[in-house]
TORGUDO-458957 format. One record per atom (N, C-alpha, C, O, CB): residue number from 0; residue in three letters; y, z, x. Coordinates in Angstrom, 1 decimal. Glycine has a CB too. Layout:
// TORGUDO-458957
TORRO   num   residu       yy       zz       xx
TORRO   NUM      ala        Y        Z        X
...
***
This chain:
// TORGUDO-458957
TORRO   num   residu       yy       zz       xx
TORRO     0      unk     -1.2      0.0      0.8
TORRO     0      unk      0.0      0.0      0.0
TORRO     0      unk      1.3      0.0      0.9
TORRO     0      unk      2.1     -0.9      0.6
TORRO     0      unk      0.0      1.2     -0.9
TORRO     1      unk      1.6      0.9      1.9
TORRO     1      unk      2.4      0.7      2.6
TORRO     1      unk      2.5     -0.5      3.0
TORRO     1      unk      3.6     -1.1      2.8
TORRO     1      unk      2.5      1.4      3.3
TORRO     2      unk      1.7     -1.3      3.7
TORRO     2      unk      1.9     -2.9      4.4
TORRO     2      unk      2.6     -3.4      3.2
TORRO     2      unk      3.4     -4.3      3.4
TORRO     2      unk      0.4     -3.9      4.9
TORRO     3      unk      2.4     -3.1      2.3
TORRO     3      unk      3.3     -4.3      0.9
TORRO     3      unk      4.5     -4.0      0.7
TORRO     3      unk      5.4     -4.8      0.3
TORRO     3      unk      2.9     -4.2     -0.8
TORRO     4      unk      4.7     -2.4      1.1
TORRO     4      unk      6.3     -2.2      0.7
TORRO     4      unk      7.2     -2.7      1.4
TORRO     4      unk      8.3     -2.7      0.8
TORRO     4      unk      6.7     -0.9      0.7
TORRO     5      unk      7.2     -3.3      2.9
TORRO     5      unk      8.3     -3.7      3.4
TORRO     5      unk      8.4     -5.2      3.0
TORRO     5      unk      9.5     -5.8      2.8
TORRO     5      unk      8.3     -3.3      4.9
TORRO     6      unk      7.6     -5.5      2.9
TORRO     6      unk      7.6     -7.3      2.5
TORRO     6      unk      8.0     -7.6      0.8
TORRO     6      unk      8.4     -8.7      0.6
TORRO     6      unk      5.7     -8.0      2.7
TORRO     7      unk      7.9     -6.6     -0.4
TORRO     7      unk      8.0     -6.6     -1.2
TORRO     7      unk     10.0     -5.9     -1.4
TORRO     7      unk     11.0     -6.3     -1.9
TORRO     7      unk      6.7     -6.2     -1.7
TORRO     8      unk      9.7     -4.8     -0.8
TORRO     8      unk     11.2     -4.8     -0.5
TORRO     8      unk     12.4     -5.8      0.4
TORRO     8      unk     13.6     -5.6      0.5
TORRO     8      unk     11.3     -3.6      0.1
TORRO     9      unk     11.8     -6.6      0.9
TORRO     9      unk     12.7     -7.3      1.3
TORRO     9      unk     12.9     -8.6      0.6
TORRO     9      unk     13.9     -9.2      0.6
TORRO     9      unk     12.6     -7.5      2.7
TORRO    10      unk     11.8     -9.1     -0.1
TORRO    10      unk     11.8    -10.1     -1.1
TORRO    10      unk     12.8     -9.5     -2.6
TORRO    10      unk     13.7    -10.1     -3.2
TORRO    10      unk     10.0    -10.5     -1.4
TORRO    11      unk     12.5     -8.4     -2.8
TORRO    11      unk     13.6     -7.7     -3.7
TORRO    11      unk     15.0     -8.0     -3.3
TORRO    11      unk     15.9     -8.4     -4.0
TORRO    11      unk     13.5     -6.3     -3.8
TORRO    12      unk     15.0     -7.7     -2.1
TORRO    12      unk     16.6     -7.6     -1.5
TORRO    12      unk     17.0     -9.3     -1.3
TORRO    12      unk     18.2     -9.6     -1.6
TORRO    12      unk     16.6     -6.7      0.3
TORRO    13      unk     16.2    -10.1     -0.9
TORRO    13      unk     16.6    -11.4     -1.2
TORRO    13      unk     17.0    -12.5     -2.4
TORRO    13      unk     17.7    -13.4     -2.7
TORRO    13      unk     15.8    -11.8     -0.7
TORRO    14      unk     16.1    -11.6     -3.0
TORRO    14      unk     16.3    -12.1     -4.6
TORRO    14      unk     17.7    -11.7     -4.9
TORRO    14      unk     18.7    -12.4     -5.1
TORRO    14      unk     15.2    -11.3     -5.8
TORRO    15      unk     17.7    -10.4     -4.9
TORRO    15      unk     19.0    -10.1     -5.2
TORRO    15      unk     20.5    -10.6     -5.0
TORRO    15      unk     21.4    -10.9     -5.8
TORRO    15      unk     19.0     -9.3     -4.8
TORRO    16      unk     20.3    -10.6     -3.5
TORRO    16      unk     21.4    -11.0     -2.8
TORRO    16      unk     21.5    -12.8     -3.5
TORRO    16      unk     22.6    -13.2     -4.0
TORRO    16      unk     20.9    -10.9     -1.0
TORRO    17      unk     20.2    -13.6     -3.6
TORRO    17      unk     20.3    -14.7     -4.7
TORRO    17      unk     21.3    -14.9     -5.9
TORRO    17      unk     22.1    -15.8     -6.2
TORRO    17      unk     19.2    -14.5     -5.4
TORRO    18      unk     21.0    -13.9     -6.3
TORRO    18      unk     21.3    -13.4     -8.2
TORRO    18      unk     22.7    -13.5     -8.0
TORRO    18      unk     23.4    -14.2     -8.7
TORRO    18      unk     20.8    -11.4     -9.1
TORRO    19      unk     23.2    -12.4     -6.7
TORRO    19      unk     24.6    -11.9     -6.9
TORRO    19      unk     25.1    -13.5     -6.0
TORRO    19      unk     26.3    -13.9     -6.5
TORRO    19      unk     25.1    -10.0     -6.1
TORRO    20      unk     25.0    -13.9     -5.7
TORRO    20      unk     25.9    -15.4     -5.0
TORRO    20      unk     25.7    -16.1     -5.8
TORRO    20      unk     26.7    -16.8     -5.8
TORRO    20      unk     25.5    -16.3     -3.7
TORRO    21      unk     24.8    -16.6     -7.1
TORRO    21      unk     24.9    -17.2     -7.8
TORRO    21      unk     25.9    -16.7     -8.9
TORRO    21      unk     26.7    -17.6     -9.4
TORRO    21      unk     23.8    -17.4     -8.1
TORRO    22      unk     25.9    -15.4     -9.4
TORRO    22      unk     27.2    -14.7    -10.2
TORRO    22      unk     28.7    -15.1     -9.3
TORRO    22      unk     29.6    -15.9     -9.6
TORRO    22      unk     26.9    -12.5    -10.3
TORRO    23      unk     28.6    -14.4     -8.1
TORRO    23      unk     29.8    -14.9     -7.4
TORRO    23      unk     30.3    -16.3     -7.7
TORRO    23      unk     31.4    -16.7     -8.1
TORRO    23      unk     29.6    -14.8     -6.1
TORRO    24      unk     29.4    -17.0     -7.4
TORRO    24      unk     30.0    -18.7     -7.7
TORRO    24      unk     30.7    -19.0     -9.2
TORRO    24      unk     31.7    -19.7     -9.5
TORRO    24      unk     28.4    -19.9     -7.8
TORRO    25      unk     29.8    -18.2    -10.1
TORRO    25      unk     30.4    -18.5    -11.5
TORRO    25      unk     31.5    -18.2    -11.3
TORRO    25      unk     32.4    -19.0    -11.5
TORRO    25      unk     30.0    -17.9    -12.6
TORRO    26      unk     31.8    -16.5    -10.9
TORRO    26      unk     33.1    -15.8    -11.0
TORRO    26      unk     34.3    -16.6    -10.4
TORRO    26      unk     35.5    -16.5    -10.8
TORRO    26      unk     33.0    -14.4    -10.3
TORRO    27      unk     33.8    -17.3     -9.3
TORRO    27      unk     34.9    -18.2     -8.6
TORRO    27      unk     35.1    -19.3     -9.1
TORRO    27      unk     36.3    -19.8     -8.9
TORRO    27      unk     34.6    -18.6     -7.4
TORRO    28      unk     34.1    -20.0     -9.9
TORRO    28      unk     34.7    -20.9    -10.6
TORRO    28      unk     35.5    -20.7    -12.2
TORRO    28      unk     36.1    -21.6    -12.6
TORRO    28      unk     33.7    -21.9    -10.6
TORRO    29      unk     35.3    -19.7    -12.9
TORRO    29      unk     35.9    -19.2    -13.7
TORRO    29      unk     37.1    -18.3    -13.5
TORRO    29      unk     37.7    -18.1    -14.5
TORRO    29      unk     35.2    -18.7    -14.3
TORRO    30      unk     37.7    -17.7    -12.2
TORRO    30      unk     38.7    -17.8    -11.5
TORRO    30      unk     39.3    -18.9    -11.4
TORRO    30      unk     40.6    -18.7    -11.3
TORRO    30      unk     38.6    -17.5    -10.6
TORRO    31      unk     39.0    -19.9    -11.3
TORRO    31      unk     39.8    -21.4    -11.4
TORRO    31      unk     40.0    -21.7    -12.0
TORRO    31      unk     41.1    -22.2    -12.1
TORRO    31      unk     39.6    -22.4    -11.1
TORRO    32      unk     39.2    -21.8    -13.2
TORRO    32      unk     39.6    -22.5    -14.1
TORRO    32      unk     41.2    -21.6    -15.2
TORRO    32      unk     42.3    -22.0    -15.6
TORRO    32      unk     37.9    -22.7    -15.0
TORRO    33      unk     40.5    -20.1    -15.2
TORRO    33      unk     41.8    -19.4    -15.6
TORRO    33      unk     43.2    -19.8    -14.7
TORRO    33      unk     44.2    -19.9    -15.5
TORRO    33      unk     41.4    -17.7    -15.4
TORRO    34      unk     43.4    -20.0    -13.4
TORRO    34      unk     44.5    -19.9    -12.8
TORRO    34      unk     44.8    -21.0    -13.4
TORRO    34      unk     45.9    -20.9    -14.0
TORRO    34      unk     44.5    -19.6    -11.4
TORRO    35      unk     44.3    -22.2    -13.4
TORRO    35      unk     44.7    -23.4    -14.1
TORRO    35      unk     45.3    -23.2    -15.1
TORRO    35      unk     46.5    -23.5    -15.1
TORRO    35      unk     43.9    -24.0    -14.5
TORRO    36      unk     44.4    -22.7    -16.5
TORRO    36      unk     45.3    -22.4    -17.4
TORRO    36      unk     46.5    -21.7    -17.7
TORRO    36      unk     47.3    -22.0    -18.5
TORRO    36      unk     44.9    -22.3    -17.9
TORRO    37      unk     46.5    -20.3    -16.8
TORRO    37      unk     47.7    -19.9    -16.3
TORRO    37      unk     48.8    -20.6    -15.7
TORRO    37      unk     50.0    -20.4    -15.9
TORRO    37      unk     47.4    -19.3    -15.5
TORRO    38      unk     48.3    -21.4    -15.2
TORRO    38      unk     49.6    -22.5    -14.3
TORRO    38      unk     50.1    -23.4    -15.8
TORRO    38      unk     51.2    -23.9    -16.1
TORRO    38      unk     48.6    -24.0    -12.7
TORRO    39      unk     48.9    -23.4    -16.4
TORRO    39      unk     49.8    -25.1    -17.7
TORRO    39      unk     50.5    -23.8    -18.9
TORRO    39      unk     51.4    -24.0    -19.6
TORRO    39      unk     47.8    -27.0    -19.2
TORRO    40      unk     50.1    -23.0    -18.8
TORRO    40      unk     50.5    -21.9    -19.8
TORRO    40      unk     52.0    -21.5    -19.0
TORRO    40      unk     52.9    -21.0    -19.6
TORRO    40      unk     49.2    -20.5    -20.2
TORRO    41      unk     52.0    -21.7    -17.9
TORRO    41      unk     53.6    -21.1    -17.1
TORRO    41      unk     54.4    -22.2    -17.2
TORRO    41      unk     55.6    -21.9    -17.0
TORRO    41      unk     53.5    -20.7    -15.2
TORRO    42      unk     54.0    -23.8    -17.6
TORRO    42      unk     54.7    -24.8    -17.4
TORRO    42      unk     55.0    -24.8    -18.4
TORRO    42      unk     56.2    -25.1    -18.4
TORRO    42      unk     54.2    -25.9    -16.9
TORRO    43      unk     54.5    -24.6    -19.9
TORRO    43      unk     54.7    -24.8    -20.9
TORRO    43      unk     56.2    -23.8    -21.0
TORRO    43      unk     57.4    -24.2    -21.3
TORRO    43      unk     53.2    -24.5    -21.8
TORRO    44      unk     55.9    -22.4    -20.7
TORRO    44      unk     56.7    -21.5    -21.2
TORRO    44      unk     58.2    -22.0    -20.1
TORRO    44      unk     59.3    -21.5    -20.4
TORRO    44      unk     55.9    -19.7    -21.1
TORRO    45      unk     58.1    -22.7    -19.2
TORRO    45      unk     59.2    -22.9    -18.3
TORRO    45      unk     59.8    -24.0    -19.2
TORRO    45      unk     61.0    -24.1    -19.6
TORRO    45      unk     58.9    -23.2    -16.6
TORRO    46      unk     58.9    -24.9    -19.5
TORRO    46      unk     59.7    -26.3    -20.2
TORRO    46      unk     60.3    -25.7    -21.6
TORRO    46      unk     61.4    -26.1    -21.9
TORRO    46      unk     58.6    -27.8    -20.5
TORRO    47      unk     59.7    -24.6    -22.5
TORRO    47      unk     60.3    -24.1    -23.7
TORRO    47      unk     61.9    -23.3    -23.2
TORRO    47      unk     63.1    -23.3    -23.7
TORRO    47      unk     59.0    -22.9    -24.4
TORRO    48      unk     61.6    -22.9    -22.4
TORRO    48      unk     62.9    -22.4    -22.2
TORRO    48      unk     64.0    -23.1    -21.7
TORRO    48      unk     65.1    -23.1    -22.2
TORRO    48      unk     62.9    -21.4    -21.5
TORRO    49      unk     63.5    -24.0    -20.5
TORRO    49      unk     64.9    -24.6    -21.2
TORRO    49      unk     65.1    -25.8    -21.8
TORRO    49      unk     66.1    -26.5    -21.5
TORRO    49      unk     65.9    -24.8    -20.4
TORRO    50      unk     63.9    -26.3    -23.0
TORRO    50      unk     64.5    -26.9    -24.1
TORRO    50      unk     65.5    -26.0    -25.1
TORRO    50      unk     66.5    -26.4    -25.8
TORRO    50      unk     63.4    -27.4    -24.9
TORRO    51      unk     64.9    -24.3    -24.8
TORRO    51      unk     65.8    -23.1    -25.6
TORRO    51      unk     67.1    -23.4    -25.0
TORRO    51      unk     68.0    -23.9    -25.6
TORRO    51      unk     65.3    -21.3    -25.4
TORRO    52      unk     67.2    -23.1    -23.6
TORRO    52      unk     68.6    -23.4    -23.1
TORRO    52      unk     69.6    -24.4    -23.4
TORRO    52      unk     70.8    -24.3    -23.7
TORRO    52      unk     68.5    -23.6    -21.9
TORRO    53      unk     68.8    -25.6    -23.4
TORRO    53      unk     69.7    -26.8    -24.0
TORRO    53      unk     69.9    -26.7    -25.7
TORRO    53      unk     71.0    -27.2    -26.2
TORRO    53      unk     68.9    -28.5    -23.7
TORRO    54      unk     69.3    -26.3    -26.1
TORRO    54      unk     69.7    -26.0    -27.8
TORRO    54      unk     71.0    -24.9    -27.8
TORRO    54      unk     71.7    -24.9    -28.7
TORRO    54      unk     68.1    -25.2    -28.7
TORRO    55      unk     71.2    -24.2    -26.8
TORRO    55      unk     72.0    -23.0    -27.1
TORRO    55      unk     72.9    -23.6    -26.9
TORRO    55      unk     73.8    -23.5    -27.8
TORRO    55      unk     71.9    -21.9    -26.4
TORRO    56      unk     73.1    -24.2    -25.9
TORRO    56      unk     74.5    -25.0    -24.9
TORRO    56      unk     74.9    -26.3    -26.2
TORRO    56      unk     76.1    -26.7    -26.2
TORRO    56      unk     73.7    -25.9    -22.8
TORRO    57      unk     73.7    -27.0    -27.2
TORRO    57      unk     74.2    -28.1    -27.6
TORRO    57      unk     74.7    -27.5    -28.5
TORRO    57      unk     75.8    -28.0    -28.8
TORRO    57      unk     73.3    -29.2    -27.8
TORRO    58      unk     74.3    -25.8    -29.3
TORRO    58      unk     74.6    -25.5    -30.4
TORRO    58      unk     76.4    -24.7    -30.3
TORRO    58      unk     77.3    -24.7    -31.2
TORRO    58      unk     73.4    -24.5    -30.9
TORRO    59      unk     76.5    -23.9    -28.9
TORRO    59      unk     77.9    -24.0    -28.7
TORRO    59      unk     78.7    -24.7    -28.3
TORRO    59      unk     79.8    -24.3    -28.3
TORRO    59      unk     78.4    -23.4    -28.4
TORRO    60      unk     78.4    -25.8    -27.8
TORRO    60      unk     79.4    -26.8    -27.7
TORRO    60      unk     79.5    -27.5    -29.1
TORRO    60      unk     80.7    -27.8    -29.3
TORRO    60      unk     79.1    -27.7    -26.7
TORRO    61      unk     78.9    -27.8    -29.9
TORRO    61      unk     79.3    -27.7    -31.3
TORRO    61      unk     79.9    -26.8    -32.3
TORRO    61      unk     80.7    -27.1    -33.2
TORRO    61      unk     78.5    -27.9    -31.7
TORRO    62      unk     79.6    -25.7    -32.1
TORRO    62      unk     80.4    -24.7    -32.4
TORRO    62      unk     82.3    -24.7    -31.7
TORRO    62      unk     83.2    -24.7    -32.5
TORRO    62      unk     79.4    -23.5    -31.9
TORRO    63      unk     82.5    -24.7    -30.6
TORRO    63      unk     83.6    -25.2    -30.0
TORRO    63      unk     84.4    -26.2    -30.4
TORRO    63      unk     85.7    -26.1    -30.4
TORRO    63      unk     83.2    -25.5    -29.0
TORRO    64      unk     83.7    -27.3    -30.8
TORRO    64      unk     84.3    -28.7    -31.5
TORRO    64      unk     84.6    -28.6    -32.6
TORRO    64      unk     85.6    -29.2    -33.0
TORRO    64      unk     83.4    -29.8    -31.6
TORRO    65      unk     83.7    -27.6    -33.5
TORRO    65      unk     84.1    -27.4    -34.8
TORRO    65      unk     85.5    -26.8    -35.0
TORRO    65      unk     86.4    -27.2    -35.6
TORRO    65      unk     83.1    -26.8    -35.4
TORRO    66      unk     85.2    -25.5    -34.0
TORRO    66      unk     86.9    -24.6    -33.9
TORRO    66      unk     88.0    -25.8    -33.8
TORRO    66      unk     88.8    -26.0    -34.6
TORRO    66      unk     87.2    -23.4    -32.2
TORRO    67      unk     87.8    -26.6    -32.6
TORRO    67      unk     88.9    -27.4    -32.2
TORRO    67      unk     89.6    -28.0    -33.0
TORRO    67      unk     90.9    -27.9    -33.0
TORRO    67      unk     88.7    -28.2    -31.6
TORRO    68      unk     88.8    -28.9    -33.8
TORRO    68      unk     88.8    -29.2    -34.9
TORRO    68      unk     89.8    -29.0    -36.1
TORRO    68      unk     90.4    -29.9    -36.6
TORRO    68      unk     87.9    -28.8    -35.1
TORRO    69      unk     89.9    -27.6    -36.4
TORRO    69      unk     90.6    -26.3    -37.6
TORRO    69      unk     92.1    -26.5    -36.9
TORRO    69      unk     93.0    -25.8    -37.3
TORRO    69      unk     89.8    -24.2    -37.5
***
């Protein structure tokens, strides 16, 4: 029984070490894929704002024109 335990414990430990590099790979590529969407979700909210900005600026400079106007 002993002659089995070191050869069976190290095939455990190999497996293992298997299992977890194969998890790691997922985790790295599902790290990517999130930062991605992070990045188009940061582009989105940068281009909303300043379409917000130009709405503000088109809405008082109309506001301005209108005073002028009176």
């Amino acid at each position: 029984m002993k002659e089995l335990f070191a050869p069976i414990l190290i095939t455990l430990l190999v497996v293992a070490m298997v299992v977890q590099g194969i998890f790691l790979e997922k985790a790295q590529h599902m790290t990517g894929e999130a930062l991605e969407i992070a990045g188009k979700w940061q582009e989105a909210y940068t281009e909303l704002q300043e379409d917000y900005s130009q709405a503000v600026e088109k809405i008082e400079q109309l506001e301005y024109e209108l005073r002028s106007e009176e």
